[in-house]
DOLUMMAR-295944 format. One record per residue (C-alpha): residue in one letter; x, z, y. Coordinates in pm, whole numbers, plus 50000, padded with zeros to 5 digits. Layout:
<atoms>
aXZY;...
</atoms>
This chain:
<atoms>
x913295906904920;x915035933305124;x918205946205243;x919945970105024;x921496006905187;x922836036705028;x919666052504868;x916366030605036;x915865993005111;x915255976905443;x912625953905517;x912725930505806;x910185901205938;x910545887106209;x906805865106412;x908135843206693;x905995822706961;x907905792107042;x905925784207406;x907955758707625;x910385748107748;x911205739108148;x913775724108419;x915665708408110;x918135687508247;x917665649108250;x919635624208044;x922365609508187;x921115574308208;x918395554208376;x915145568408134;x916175604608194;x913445618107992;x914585635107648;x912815639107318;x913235678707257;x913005698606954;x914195738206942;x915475757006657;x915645794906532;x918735807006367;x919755836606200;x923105840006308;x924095803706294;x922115797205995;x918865776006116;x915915786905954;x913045766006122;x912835737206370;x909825729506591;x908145689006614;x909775671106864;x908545663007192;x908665633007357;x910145620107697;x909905654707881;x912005674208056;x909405701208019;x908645697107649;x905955724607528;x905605735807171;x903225759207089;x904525767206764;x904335804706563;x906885812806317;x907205841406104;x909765849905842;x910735881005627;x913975883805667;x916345885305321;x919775898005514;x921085915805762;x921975894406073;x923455904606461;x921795877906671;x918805856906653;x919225829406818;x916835797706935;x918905768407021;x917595735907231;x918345698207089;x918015665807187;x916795640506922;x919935616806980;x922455648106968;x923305662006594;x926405674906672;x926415712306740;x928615712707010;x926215689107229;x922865704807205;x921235712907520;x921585749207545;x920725782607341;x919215817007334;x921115843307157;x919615876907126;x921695906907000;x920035924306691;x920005956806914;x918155944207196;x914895926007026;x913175955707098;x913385950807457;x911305918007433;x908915929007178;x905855910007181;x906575899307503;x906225867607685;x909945862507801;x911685833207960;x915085830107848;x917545808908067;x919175785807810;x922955790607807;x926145768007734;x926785763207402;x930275763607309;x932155760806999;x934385789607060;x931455811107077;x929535800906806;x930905831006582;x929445854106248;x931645874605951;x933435899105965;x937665904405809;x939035932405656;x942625937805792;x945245968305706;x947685975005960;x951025997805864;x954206005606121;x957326012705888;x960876016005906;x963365987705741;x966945994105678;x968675962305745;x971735946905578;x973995965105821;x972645996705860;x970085994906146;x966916009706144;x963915986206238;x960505994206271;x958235957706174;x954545960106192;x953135950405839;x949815932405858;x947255923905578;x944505900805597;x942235913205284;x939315893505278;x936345880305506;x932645877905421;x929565858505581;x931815835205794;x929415803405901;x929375766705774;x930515740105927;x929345705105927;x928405714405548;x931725728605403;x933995758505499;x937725756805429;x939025788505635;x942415799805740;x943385830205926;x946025828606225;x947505861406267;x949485869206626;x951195897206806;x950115899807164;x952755911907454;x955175902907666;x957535875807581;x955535876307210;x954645840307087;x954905841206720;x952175831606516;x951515830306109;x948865814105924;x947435822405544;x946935798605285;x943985777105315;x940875784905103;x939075757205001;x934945752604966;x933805793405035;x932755811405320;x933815847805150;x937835838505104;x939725867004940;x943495856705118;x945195891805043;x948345880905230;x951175903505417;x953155892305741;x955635910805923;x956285917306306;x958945931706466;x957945957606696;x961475975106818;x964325953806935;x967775965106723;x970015963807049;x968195988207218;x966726009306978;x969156040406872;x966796065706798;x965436078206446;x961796085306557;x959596057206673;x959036061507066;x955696046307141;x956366048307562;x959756035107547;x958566003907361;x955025999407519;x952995996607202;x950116002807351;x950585970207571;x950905950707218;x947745939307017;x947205920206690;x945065890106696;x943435877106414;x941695841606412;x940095823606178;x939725782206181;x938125760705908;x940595734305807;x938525700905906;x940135665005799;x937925651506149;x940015637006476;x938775667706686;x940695692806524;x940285724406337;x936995747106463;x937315780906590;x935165804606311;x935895836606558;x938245863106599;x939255898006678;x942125917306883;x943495950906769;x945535974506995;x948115990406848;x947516024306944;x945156021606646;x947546029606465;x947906066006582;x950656090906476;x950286079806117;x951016044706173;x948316030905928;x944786017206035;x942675999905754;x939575989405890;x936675960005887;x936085938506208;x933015921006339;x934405885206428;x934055881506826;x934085849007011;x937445835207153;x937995848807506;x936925824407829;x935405801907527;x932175791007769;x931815754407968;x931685756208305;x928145748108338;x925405764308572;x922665788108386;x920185772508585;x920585738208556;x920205740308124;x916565753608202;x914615782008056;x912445790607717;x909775808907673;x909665830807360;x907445856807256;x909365878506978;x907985904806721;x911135919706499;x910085950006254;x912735969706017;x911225992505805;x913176016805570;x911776025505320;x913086048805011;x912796039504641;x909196039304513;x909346072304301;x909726095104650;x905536076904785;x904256088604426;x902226114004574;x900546093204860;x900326066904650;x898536087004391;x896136102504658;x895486063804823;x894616047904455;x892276072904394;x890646064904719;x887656044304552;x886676074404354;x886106098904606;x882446106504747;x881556094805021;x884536072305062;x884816087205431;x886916117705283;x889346091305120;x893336093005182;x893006049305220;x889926051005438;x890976077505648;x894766066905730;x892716031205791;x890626048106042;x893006065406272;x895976037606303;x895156016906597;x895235987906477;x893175979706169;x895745953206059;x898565977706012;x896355994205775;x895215971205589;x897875949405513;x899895975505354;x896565993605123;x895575955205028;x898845950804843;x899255984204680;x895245977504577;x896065943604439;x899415954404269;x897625977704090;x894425958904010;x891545984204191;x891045960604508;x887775951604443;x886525991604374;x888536001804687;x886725972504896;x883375976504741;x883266012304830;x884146008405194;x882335979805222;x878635993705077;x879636023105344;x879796001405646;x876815981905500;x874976014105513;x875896020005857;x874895990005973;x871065987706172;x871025948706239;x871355920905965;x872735898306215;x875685918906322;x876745926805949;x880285921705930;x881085914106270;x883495939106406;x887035940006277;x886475971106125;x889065981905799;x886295965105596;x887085932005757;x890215935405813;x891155941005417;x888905913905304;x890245893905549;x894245901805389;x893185897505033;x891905861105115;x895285850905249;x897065867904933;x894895855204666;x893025826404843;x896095810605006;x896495787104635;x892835779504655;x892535770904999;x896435746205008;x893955731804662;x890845724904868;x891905718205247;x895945699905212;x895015666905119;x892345658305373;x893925678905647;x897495657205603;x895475627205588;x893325639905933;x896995642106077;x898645612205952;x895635589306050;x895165597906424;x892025585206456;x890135589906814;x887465617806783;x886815631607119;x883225634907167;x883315655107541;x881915621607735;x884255642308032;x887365637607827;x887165606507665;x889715578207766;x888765544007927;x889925529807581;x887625550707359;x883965542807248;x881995573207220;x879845563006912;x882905555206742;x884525588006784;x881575606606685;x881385584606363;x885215593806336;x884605628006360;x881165628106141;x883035615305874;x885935634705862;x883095667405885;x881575655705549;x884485653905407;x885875685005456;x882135701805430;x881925685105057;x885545693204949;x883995731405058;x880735733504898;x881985717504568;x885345740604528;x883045770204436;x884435771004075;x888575769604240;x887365801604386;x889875830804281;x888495857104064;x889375884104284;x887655870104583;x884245860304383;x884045895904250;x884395911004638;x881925885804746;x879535892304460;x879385933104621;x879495923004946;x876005903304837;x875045929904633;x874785961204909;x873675938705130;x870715921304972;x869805960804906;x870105976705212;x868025946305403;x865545938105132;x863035923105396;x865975896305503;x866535868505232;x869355853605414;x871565884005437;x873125877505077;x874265848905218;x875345855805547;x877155884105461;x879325863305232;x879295833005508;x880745854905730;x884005858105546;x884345824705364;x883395801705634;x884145822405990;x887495837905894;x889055819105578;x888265780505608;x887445779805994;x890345791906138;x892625771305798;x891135743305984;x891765754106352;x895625762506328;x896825745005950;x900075757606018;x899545792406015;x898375789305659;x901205767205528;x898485734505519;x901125719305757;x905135724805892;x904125725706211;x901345727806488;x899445696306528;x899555673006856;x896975677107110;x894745655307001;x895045658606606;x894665695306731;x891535688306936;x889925671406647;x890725700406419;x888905722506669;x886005699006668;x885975700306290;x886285736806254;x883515747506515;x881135722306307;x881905739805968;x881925772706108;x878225766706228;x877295747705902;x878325778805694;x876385805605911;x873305793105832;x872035806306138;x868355804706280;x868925774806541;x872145761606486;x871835735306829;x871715771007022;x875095787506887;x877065759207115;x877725763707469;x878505729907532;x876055701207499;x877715671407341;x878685700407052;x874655706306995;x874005665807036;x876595660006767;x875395686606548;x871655668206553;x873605645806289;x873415675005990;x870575693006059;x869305682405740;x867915708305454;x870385694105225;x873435707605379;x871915739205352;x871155737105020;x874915726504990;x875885759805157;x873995781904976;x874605763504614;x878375770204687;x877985814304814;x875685814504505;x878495802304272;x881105823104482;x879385854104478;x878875853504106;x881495879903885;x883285853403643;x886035836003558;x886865797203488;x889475780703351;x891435768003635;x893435739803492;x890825721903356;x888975715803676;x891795713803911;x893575677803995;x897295680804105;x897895693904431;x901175691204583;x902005726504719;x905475720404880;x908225700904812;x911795690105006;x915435683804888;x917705712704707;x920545713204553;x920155714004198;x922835724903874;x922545706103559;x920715722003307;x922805707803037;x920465691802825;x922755669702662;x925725691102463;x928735671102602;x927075664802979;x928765674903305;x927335707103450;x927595693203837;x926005701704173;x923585671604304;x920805669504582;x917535663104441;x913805660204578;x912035686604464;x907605687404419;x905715718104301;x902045714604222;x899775734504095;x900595718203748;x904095716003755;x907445718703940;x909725687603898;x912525671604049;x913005640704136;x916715613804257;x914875607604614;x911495612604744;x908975586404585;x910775580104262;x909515594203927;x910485630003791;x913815630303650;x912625667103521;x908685681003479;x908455720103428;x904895729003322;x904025756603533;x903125779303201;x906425773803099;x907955793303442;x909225827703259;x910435840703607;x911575824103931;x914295852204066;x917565854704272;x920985844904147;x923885867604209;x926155845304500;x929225854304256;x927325832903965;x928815797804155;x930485813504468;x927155798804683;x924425814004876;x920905809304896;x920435802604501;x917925812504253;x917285807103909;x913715790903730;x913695807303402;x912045786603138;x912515793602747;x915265774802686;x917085776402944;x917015781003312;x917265762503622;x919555767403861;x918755759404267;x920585762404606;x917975762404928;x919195750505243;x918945786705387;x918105821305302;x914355819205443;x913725789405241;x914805802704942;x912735830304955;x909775809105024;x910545788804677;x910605818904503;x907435831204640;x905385801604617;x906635798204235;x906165831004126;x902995830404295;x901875799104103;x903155816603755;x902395851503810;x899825849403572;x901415833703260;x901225855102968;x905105851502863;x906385863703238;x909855886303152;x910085919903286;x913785917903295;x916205888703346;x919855882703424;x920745882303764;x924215860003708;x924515825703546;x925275819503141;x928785799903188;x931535796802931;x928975807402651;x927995842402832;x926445857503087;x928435867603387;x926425900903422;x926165916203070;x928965896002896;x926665889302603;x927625857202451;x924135845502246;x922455822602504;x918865836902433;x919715870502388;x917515900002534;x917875898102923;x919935925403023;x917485954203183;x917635944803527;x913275952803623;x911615921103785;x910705932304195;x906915936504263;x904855907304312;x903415929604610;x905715957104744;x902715978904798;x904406007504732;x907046003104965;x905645994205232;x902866014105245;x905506038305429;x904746014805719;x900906027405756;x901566062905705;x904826067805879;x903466053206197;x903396080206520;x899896070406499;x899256088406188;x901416116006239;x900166122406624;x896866111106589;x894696085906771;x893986095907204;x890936114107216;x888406083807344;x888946069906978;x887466097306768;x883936082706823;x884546056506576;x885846078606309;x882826087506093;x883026120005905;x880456122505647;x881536150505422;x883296177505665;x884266197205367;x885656166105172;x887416152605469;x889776180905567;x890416189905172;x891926152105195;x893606157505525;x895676188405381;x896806167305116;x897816134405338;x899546162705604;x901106174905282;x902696142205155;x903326128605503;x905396161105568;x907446156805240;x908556121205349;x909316128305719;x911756159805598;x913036132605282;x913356111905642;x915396137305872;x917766146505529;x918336107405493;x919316103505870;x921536136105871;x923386126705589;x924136092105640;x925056104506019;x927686126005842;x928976099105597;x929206071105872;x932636060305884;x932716029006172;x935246004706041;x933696004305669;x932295972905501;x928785983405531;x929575990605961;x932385971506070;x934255976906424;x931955958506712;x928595964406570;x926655971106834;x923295976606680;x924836005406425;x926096022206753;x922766021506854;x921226034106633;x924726066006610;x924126070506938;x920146077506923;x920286097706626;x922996122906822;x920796124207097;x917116131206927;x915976155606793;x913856160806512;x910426164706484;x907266181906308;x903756171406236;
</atoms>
């Protein structure tokens, strides 16, 4: 999901490092400690919130989040709660970072001093306004001049306590000038169209004789417009302050017309009075990436030279193998060529080929695999695409039991409390190893496709290049299952969606314990006791060095490494995937029922998605996961609502409303993850709802008529962002000299035939690029829709492009 502009889309994502938090100040009573939690916002729409943490002024967190980011947005913001405080206005303090200046903290450790959070401030939208000076001939004769002033419309403007009824106050600023005018309330939107005209007199009759307008003798340019807007709230505190914006009116020029769009700002001297140091400080570590990237037609040529990367002898001299090679960082690269490989089905070619070439490389048995070399690091991104089902199947359900239980399993005699018994930890912790070793070893057949038929050439070159070693089949498979896809699912649950949010210390210590036991159990290494450091680890591990789990281990990378397929439903019991409350639209079932909003609990499985009155009672609704036809977007004009999207099913579909942009788009990717493979998936759909017996986008009036052609997105937006890896400075400059060594060139010949055809594609794009830039320089107007008045980040981004200059590889 991206962000539409003239002619490309833009992609943003967003991977924030919540650290700590320190010096918050102390309750006002006699406990003074505070339970803590922190939230991120886009804008003023929160889109994650930490655990809490208990009685501590210095409350640390240790919590990653990372989001792509559906929208465009000017500030992200982090804001600091107490667990007793709800209200917005109360909350500790806040970060707010302007969209323009992320870059200055990127990947950064950064304390933040928390600031005062005040309603007046707490400000997003932007209102179109059209200001005209004209003459009016009064009933006697006299010539007036009255300022005429239209508030149009405003969009994006934030919701309060649930509901947003706005208003706009509209005020002429100047001496002796009090009059104010107010619109018509709108009622239950946060886009109101108000399209209403009021008059100010700007010239006094008495004194005003002559026929042209004189803008020194009146002082126009001492007057200003204001413009606020309030939601209408039926509470005791009043109506709340949405934001605002002044105009001069020298704006007006010697036409005497100005039609522009404003950013809303916040209300002038709007702050409390309340030291920066005394709300404390946050520490934040911040990684924001835009890319923009053109319709998929103008990468045809790089993508056509990167898919036919497995093909080409030796796979040195390959477009995919060579741009892996000289970015940096591996990840960059392979992240981008995993989903264009998957997209179009030729992953496991493209891996095997690099793969048996690194294999060949490779002197010692022992070190196969090891380094995070593109090999790795495109196995390792294909796991977490296709595997990430699998894994929530095998590892959920005994990890959310590990957490809810809390039972003791510290085994370091150094650490253990007065109140602990040793043996019973390490029976604690024995127990919960077995368990997760044997709901490992016997998931063989869960195993995606994909993944078995990597792992099955992985074995393959292996077991041929080191014929005299009968463990390198396995190993080399080990190393990828065990060391970088369950271990580390273990180690850090969150990170892989097991769990909302980092464990506590000591659910996380015994995840650590876990994880360095199953890591060593699936490496099948020579003398296990030796590969720990620390002594109680080898004393514990004394408990499975038994031939059996061995046999367990190597029973499970036989079945995984095997090229096959099972049927998955037949094997698999129901896993719950994710589930929380939505707001859900009657399907209309029955012929005469209401079609009405209500909040339901909603539970997707790996079976089906259903939704339920409250959490714990059974399914008022059950939607086989076969029967999901498409799980896409709904236009916000369809019910005048944000954050909805449709579940298309054959009769009908179903119509949702997240509780913010980010989780919507994690519904839709979780369900069309889950249903990508049904056999009846649409290629087209209707973006708007079917009300009033049509739909709102096409008009047709049948209610299973052909979906109007609207083409389903990508599953994975290969194509697109594969701009990312070869726009990089990194492939157009080239790596610093000391880096070469590691770039192998086999085939001189081959290798610079491919080069002149990567320099050739890469040099298309970058002049596609520069025309792009110069021509939306020239079309810029500030004060449009698409770049209101006040935003900062587009002047930015003016104000670079005027001063660089372009470029050539």
């Amino acid at each position: 999901m991206a962000v539409e502009e003239e002619g490309l889309r833009v992609f943003q994502s967003v991977k924030i490092k919540i650290g700590e938090a320190k010096n918050i100040p102390p309750y006002p009573g006699p406990n003074k400690m505070r339970d803590c939690y922190c939230t991120v916002n886009l804008d003023q729409e929160e889109v994650f919130r930490t655990k809490i943490v208990e009685k501590s002024l210095c409350p640390f967190y240790g919590e990653d989040f990372y989001c792509e980011i559906p929208r465009s947005f000017r500030h992200l913001s982090f804001y600091v709660f107490d667990r007793e405080v709800f209200r917005r206005g109360s909350s500790i303090g806040k970060v707010a970072v302007k969209k323009e200046d992320l870059q200055k903290y990127h990947g950064k450790d950064t304390w933040f001093q928390l600031q005062p959070v005040s309603a007046d401030s707490e400000v997003q939208g932007k209102v179109h306004l059209e200001l005209r000076l004209s003459e009016v001939i009064t009933d006697s004769g006299v010539i007036n001049h009255k300022l005429a002033t239209r508030v149009l419309e405003c969009q994006g403007l934030p919701i309060v306590n649930g509901q947003c009824d706005p208003y706009a106050a509209v005020s002429l600023l100047g001496p002796s000038r009090s009059e104010a005018k107010k619109t018509k309330v709108k009622r239950k939107t946060n886009n109101p169209q108000f399209d209403e005209v009021f008059y100010f007199e700007v010239t006094r009759p008495l004194s005003y004789t002559k026929r042209q307008f004189d803008v020194e003798e009146e002082d126009v340019d001492k007057l200003a417009l204001r413009v606020d807007l309030w939601n209408a709230s039926n509470l005791k505190f009043g109506d709340e302050f949405l934001g605002g914006v002044r105009v001069p009116l020298r704006v007006l020029g010697q036409a005497g017309v100005h039609d522009a769009w404003y950013f809303l700002q916040p209300r002038e001297n709007g702050g409390k009075s309340v030291k920066v140091e005394e709300l404390g400080s946050l520490r934040l570590n911040i990684v924001y990436t835009e890319d923009h990237v053109f319709p998929s037609e103008h990468y045809t040529p790089l993508r056509d030279l990167l898919l036919h990367s497995a093909n080409v002898e030796p796979v040195s001299a390959s477009t995919a193998n060579i741009l892996g090679e000289v970015c940096r960082e591996k990840q960059e690269a392979a992240i981008p060529l995993v989903r264009l490989f998957l997209h179009y089905g030729k992953i496991v070619p493209f891996i095997s080929a690099i793969a048996h070439a690194e294999v060949n490389r490779t002197q010692d048995p022992n070190t196969i695999f090891r380094g995070n070399s593109l090999t790795s690091k495109c196995i390792d991104e294909t796991m977490k695409l296709a595997g990430m089902h699998y894994l929530q199947v095998t590892l959920k359900p005994i990890i959310d039991e590990i957490c809810a239980e809390h039972k003791s399993c510290e085994i370091d005699p150094v650490k253990l409390k007065e109140s602990e018994n040793l043996e019973t930890n390490r029976e604690n912790l024995r127990h919960y190893v077995d368990r997760i070793f044997n709901v490992i070893t016997t998931s063989g057949v869960r195993c995606p496709t994909v993944m078995c038929d990597i792992f099955f050439s992985l074995r393959e070159s292996a077991a041929t290049r080191f014929q005299v070693d009968q463990d390198v089949r396995y190993t080399a498979v080990s190393s990828f299952i065990f060391l970088r896809f369950f271990a580390p699912a273990i180690l850090s649950p969150n990170l892989f969606h097991l769990r909302p949010h980092h464990p506590d210390p000591a659910t996380s210590r015994t995840l650590t314990l876990i994880s360095k036991t199953i890591q060593t159990l699936g490496s099948l290494a020579k003398s296990k006791s030796a590969n720990f450091k620390e002594s109680y680890m080898a004393a514990f591990y004394d408990y499975f060095n038994e031939q059996k789990y061995a046999d367990a281990v190597k029973n499970f990378l036989d079945l995984i490494s095997t090229s096959g397929k099972w049927d998955q439903k037949s094997i698999e019991t129901p896993i719950m995937l994710k589930e929380g409350f939505m707001i859900k639209r009657a399907q209309g079932r029955n012929r005469f029922g209401l079609k009405n909003f209500k909040k339901r609990w909603f539970r997707l499985t790996n079976h089906e998605f259903t939704y339920h009155r409250t959490k714990g009672e059974g399914a008022l609704c059950s939607i086989p996961i076969e029967n999901i036809l498409a799980v896409e977007r709904l236009e916000e004009e369809s019910f005048k609502m944000k954050n909805m999207f449709q579940v298309i099913q054959p009769e009908r579909a179903l119509y949702i409303q997240a509780n913010n942009c980010v989780e919507a788009r994690d519904w839709i990717d979780i369900l069309t993850k889950v249903s990508q493979c049904n056999r009846k998936r649409l290629s087209t759909y209707h973006p708007s709802a079917y009300l009033n017996g049509h739909w709102l986008c096409c008009k047709l009036s049948a209610d299973h008529q052909v979906p109007c052609f609207h083409s389903l997105p990508l599953s994975f937006p290969g194509v697109f962002i594969c701009e990312h890896a070869c726009g990089s400075k990194s492939v157009y400059d080239g790596p610093e000299q000391e880096e070469y060594s590691s770039f192998v060139i086999d085939d001189p010949q081959e290798t610079y035939k491919t080069l002149k055809q990567i320099v050739s594609a890469v040099q298309t794009l970058e002049q596609q690029h520069t025309k792009y830039k110069r021509d939306k320089f020239k079309k810029t107007k500030i004060g449009s829709q698409e770049h209101p008045i006040g935003d900062k980040s587009f002047q930015c981004y003016i104000r670079q492009q005027s001063e660089s200059s372009t470029y050539s590889i």
